[in-house]
C-alpha positions as semicolon CSV with decimal commas, in nm:
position;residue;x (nm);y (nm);z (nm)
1;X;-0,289;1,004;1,657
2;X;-0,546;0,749;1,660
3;X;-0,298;0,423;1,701
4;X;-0,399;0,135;1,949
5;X;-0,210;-0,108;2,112
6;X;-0,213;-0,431;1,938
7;X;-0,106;-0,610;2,215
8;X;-0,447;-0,506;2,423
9;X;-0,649;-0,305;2,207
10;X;-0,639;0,012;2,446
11;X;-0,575;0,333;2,331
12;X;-0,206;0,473;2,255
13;X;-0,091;0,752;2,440
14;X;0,226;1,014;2,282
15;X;0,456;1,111;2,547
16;X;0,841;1,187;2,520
17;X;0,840;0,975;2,163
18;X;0,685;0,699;2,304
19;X;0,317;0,567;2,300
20;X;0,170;0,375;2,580
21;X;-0,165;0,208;2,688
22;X;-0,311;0,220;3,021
23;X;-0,181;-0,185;3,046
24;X;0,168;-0,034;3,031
25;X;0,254;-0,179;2,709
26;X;0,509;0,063;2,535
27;X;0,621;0,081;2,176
28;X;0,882;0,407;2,101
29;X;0,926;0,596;1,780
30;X;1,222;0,534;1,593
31;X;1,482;0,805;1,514
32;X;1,342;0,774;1,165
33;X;1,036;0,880;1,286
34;X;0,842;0,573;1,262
35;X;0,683;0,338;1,518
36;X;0,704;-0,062;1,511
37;X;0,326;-0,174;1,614
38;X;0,400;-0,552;1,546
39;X;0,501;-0,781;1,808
40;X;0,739;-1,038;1,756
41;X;0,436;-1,317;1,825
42;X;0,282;-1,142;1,523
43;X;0,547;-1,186;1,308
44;X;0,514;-1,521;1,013
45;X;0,898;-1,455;0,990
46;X;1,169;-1,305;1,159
47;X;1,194;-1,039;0,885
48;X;0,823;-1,017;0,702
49;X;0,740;-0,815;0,378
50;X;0,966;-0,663;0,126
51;X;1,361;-0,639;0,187
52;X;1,589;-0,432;0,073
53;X;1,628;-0,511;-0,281
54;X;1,320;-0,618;-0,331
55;X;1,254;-0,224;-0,183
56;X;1,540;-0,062;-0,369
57;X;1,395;-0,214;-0,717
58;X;1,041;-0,066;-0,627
59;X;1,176;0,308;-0,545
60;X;1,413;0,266;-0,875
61;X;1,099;0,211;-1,113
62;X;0,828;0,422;-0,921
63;X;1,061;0,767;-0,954
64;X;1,086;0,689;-1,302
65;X;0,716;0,833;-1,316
66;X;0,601;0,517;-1,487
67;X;0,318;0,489;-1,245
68;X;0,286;0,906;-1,234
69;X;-0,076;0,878;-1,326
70;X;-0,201;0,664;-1,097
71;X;-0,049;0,839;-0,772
72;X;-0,194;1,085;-0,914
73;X;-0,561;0,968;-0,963
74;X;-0,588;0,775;-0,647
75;X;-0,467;1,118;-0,456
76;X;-0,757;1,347;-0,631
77;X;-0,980;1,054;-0,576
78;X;-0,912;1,018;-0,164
79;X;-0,909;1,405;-0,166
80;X;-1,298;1,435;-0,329
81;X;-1,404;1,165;-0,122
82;X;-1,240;1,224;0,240
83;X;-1,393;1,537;0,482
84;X;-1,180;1,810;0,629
85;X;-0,951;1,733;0,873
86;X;-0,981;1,360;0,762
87;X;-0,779;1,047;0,887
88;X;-0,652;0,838;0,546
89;X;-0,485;0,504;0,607
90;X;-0,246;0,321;0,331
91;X;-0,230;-0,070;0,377
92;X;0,083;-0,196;0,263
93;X;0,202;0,146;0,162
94;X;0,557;-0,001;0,059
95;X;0,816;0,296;0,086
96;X;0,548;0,565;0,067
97;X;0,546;0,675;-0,296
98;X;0,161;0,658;-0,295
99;X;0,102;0,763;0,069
100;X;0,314;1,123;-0,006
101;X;0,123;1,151;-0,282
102;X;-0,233;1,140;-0,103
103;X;-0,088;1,337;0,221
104;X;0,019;1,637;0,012
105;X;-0,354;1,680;-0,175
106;X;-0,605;1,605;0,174
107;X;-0,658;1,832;0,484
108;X;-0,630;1,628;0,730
109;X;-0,333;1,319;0,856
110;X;-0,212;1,037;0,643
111;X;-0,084;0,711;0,797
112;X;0,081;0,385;0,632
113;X;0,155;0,027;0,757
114;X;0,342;-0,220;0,623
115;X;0,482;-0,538;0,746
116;X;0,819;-0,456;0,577
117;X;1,047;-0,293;0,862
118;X;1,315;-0,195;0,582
119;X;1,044;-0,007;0,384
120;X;0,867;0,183;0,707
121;X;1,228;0,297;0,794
122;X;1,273;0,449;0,417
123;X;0,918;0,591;0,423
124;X;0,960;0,766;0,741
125;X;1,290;0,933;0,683
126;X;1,177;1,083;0,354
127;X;0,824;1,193;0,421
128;X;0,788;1,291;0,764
129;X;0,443;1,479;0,653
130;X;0,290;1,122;0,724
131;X;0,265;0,908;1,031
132;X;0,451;0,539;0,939
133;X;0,444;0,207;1,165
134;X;0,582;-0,140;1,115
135;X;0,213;-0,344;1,187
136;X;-0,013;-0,583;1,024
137;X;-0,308;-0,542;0,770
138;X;-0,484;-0,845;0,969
139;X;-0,453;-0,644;1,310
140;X;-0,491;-0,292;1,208
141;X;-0,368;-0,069;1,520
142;X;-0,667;0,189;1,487
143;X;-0,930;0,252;1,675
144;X;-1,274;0,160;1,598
145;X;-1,465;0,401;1,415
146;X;-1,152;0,606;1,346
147;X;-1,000;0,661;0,999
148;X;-1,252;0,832;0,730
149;X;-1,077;0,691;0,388
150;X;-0,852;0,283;0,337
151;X;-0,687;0,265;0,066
152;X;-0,521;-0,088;-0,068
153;X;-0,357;-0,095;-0,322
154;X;-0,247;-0,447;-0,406
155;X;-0,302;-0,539;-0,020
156;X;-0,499;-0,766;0,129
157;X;-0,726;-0,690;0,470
158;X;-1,002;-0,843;0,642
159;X;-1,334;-0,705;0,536
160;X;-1,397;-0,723;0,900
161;X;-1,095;-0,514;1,022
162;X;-1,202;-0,208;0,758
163;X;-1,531;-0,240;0,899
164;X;-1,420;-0,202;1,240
165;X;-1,160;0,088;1,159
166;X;-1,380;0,302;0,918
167;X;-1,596;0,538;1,060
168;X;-2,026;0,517;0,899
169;X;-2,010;0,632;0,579
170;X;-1,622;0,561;0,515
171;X;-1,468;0,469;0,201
172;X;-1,251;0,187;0,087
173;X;-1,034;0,241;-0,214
174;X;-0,865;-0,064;-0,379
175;X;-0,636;-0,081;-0,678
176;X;-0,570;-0,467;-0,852
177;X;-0,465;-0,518;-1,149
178;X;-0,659;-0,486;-1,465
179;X;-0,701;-0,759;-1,724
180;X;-0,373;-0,683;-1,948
181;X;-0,127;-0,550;-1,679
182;X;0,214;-0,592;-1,768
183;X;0,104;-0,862;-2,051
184;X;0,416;-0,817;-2,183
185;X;0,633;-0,914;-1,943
186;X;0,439;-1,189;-1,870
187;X;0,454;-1,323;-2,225
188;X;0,876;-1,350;-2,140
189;X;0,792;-1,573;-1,842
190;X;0,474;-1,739;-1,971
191;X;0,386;-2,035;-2,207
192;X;0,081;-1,865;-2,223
193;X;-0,034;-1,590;-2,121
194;X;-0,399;-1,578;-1,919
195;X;-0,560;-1,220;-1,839
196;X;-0,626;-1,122;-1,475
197;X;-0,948;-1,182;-1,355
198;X;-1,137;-0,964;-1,114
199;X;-1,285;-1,137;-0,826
200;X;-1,265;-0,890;-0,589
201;X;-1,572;-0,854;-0,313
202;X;-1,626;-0,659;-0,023
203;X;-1,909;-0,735;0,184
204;X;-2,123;-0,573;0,370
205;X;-1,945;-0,258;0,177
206;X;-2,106;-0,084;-0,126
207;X;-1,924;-0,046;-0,464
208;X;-1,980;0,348;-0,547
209;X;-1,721;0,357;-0,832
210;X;-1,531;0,163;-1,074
211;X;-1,212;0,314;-1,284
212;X;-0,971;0,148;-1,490
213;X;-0,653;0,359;-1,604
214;X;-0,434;0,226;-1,881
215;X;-0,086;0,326;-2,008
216;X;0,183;0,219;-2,247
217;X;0,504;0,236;-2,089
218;X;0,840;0,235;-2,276
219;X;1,058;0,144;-2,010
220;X;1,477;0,098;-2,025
221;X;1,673;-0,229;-1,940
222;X;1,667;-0,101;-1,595
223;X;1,348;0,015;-1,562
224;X;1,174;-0,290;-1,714
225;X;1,412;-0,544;-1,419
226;X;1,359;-0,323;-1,116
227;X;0,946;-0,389;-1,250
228;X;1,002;-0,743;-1,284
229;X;1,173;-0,736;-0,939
230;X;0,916;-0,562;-0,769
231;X;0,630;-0,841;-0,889
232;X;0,567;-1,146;-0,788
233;X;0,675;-1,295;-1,136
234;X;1,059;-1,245;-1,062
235;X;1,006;-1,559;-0,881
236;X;0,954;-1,739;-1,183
237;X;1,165;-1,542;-1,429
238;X;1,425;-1,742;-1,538
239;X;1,815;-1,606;-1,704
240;X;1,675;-1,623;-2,050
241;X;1,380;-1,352;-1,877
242;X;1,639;-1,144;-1,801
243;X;1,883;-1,186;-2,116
244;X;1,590;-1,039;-2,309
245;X;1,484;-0,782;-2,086
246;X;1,905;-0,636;-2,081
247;X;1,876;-0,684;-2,437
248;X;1,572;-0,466;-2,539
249;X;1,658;-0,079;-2,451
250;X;1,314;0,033;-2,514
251;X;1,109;-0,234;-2,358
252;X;0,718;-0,145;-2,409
253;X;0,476;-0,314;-2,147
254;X;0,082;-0,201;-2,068
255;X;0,008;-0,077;-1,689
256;X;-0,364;-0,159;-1,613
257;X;-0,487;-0,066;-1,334
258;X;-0,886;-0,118;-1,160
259;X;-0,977;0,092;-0,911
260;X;-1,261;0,041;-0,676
261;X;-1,452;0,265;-0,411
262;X;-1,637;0,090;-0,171
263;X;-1,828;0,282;0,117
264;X;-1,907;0,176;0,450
265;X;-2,286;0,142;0,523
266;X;-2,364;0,445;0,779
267;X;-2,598;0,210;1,029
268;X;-2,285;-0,032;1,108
């Protein structure tokens, strides 16, 4: 494992379930199989990130297979672009849907973080081929020069932490949404309806790919409210939002989806 503390910024140790720094700090592995790496002076909120229904609608609509393809994509895309005996890191890898998914095509070890304690438990009890921990996407806990392929998909970082973790020549994958995602839906909750705009940048980094994957999903009146729960848009979805969404059985709404590789320059 390449975790460090983020208390001191020393190297984790493994011993007896439990990793420790030469300072003494100590952080132990769940039964679950996970490790919290956030401190409580970290912490925005007693209980940051997603909770559990928040979580619960997120698992519901990924197993439907609605986002199939692009688990699918972004796993034969960190696969051609990550060496042998790699180290991949997912920021803000949720429950784990996407992290499985990369961890069962690459030769090598496959971590996610997330800030979301409810969702690192969940992750780590279902796919113990991957290495989970509660911690921050501000305060990475890697060493520098240590992972080989990010990905982010839909979570922010500090340009300046990826540098740091990525080893020369690394690669950063992110996924944001394309213009039309989930227009649809939108159009319930929206007067009108504005396209997403892509602003993204990622300096000093160089932009070695662009992708954008579209599908038309025909979701049911489950399907299409565990979606709207899992976005920020159930915030402003009001009962009439919902009446329609329980009253249309075959709800169609667009996915789109960019994806970026960026790679790290190999003199930093």
């Amino acid at each position: 494992m390449h975790y460090q503390c983020p208390l001191c910024q020393l190297p984790l140790n493994l011993a007896d379930r439990t990793l420790t720094c030469s300072n003494r700090h100590q952080f132990d592995f769940a039964k679950e199989g996970y490790v919290n790496l956030m401190p409580a002076q970290h912490k925005r909120s007693k209980a940051p990130g997603d909770n559990k229904e928040m979580m619960q609608a997120r698992r519901l609509f990924l197993e439907s297979g609605h986002y199939q393809a692009l688990a699918q994509h972004i796993a034969e895309l960190v696969e051609s672009i990550t060496p042998s005996q790699g180290q991949v890191l997912d920021i803000g890898c949720g429950e784990g849907y996407y992290t499985q998914h990369i961890a069962e095509r690459i030769n090598g070890d496959c971590y996610g973080i997330d800030i979301s304690k409810v969702a690192i438990r969940y992750a780590a009890k279902r796919y113990q081929e991957c290495h989970f921990s509660v911690a921050s996407s501000h305060r990475l806990p890697f060493a520098d020069n240590s992972l080989d392929t990010v990905i982010r998909i839909y979570a922010p970082c500090k340009p300046e932490e990826l540098l740091r973790v990525l080893k020369p020549g690394g690669h950063v994958v992110t996924v944001t949404p394309a213009a039309r995602h989930l227009y649809q839906l939108r159009e319930l909750i929206y007067d009108e309806v504005k396209l997403h705009q892509h602003t993204e940048t990622l300096e000093p980094f160089t932009k070695v790919n662009d992708t954008q994957l579209e599908t038309m999903m025909n979701l049911s009146c489950n399907e299409a409210k565990a979606l709207l729960q899992m976005t920020p848009f159930a915030w402003k979805a009001t009962a009439e939002t919902i009446a329609a969404l329980e009253q249309n059985p075959n709800f169609e709404c667009e996915s789109s989806f960019a994806i970026h590789t960026y790679q790290k320059p190999s003199n930093i």
